[in-house]
C-alpha positions as CSV (number, residue, x, y, z in Angstrom):
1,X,-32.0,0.3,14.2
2,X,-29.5,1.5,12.2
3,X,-27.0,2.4,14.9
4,X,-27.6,-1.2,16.1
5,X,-26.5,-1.9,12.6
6,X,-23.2,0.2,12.2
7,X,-22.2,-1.3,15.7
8,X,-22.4,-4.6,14.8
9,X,-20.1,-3.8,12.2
10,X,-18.2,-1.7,13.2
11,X,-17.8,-5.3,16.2
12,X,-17.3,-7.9,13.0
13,X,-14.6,-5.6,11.4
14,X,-12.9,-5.4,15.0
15,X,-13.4,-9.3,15.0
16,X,-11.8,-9.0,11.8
17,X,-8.7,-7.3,12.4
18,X,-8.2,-8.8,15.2
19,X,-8.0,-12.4,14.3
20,X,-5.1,-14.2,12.5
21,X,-4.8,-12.8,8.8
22,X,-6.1,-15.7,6.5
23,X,-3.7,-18.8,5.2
24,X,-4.1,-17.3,1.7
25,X,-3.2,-14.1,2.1
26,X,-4.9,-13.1,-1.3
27,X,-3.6,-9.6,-2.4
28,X,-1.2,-9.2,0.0
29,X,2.7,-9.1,-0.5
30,X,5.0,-11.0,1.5
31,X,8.1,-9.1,3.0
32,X,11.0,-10.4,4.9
33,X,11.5,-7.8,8.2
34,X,15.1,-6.6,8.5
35,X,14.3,-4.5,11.2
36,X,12.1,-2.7,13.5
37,X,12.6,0.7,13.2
38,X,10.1,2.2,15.3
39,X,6.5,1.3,16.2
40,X,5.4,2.5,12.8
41,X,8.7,1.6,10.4
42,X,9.8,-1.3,9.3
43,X,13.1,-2.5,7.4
44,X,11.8,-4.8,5.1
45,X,13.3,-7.1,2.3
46,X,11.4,-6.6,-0.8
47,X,12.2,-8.1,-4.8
48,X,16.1,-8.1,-3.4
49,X,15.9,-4.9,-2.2
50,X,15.9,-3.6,1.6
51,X,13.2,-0.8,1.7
52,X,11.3,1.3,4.1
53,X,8.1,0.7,5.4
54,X,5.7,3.0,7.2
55,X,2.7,1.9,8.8
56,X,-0.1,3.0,6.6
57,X,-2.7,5.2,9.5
58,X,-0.6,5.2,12.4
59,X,1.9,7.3,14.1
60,X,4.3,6.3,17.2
61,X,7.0,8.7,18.5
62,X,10.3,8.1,17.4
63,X,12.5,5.7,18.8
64,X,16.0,7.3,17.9
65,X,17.1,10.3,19.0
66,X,17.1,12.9,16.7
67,X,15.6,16.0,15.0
68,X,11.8,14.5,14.1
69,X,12.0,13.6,18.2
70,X,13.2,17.1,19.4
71,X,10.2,18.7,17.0
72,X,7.6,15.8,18.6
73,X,8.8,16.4,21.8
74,X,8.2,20.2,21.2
75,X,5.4,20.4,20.2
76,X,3.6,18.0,22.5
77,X,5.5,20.1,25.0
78,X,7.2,17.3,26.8
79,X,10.9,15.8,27.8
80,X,12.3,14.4,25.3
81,X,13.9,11.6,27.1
82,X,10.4,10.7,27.8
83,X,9.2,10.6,24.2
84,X,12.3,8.8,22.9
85,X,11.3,6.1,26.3
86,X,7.8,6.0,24.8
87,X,9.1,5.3,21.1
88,X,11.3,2.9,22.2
89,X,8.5,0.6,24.0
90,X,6.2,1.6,20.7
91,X,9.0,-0.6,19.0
92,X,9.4,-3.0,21.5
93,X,5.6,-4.0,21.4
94,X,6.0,-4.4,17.7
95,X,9.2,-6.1,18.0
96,X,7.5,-9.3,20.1
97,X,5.0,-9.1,17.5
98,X,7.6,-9.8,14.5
99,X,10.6,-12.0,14.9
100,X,13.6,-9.6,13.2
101,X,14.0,-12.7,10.3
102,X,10.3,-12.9,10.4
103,X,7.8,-12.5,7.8
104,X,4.8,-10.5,7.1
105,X,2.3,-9.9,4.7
106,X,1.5,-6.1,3.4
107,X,-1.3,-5.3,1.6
108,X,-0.6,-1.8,-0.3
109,X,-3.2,1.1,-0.5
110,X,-3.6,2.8,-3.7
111,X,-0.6,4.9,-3.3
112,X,2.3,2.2,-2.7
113,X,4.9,5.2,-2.0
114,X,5.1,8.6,-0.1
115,X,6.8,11.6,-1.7
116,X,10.7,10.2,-0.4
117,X,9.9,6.8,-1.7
118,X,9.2,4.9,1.1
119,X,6.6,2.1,0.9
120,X,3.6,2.3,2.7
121,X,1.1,-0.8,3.7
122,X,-0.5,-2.4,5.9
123,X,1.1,-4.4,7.7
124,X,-0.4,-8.4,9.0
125,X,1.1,-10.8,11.6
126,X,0.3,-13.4,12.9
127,X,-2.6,-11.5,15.7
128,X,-3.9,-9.4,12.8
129,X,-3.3,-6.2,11.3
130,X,-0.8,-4.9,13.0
131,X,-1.5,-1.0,12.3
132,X,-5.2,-1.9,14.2
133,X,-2.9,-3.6,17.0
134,X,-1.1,-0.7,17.2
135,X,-4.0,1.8,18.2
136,X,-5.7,-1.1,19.9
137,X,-3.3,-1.2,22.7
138,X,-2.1,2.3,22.8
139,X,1.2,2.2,20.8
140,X,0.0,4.4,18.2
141,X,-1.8,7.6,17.3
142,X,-4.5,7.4,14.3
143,X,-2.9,9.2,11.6
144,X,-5.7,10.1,8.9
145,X,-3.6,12.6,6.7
146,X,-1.1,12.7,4.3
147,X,0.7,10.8,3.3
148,X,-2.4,8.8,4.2
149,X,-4.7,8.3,1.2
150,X,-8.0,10.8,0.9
151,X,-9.9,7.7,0.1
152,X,-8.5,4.1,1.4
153,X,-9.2,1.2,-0.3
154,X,-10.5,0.2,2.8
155,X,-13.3,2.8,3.8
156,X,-14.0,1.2,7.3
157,X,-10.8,2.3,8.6
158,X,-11.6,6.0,8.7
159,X,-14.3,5.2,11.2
160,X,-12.0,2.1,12.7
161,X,-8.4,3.8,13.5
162,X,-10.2,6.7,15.3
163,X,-12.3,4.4,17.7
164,X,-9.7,1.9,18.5
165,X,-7.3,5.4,19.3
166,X,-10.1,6.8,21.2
167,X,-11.0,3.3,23.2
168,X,-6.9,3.1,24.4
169,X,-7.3,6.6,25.4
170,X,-9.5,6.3,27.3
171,X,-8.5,2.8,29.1
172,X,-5.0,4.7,29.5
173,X,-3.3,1.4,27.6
174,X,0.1,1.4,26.3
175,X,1.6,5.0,25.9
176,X,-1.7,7.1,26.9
177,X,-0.6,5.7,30.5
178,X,2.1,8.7,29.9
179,X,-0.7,11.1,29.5
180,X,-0.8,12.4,25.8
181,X,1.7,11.7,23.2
């Protein structure tokens, strides 16, 4: 009975996520998106100040080339070309989701910055949280340690991130269609 119980919630917190975020947006910030930056960074406008935003559970290979894609690219032990191709359609998935001059709403976790001062939130468009989307449809890897809080304000997505990762997996959706990443 109680596994009956945790799916059924585990289904209404999918629902959830996965449905338009609410007109009121109650505790949530609004930020103006300079740019897409990769799958999980965003350039964002924020009290007249252009900041960076990481994706708060989430991590999506690079899109730039560079030093943090030749150490990914390493250690998953794969071309880089084809990680930086990956990254690049990470950001182009997030990119249809949110218009350059777009807005979104970011609801911050109880740390609001990681050790270089970068914000980090989570992020809501118009389809729903956009970190879930993310793992939903393969774009992203579940990212449950630092600089990922020991104890989200949200304790559902502990259990969440991992399932939705392990459901596009499995389905081979977005990037998983590359193998691993």
């Amino acid at each position: 009975m109680k596994k009956k119980a945790s799916l059924g919630l585990l289904v209404f917190t999918l629902l959830l996520l996965t449905s338009p975020a609410p007109a009121s947006n109650l505790g949530r910030v609004r930020m103006k998106v300079v740019e897409v930056v990769a799958g999980d960074t965003l350039r964002v406008e924020w009290k007249g100040r252009e900041e960076t935003l990481l994706l708060l559970g989430v991590d999506s290979p690079p899109a730039q080339w560079g030093p943090a894609l030749l150490r990914g690219a390493r250690s998953l032990k794969i071309d880089p070309r084809t990680l930086l191709k990956m990254g690049m359609e990470a950001r182009r998935f997030v990119q249809n989701l949110i218009r350059p001059d777009g807005w979104v709403y970011v609801e911050f976790d109880w740390i609001k910055r990681d050790p270089q001062g970068r914000l980090m939130g989570y992020v809501y468009v118009r389809g729903g949280m956009l970190n879930a989307l993310l793992l939903e449809k393969g774009y992203a890897r579940a990212r449950l340690s630092f600089p990922f809080p020991m104890r989200p304000k949200k304790d559902w997505i502990l259990s969440l991130f991992p399932y939705l990762e392990r459901k596009a997996r499995g389905a081979r959706l977005g990037l998983w269609r590359y193998g691993r990443f």
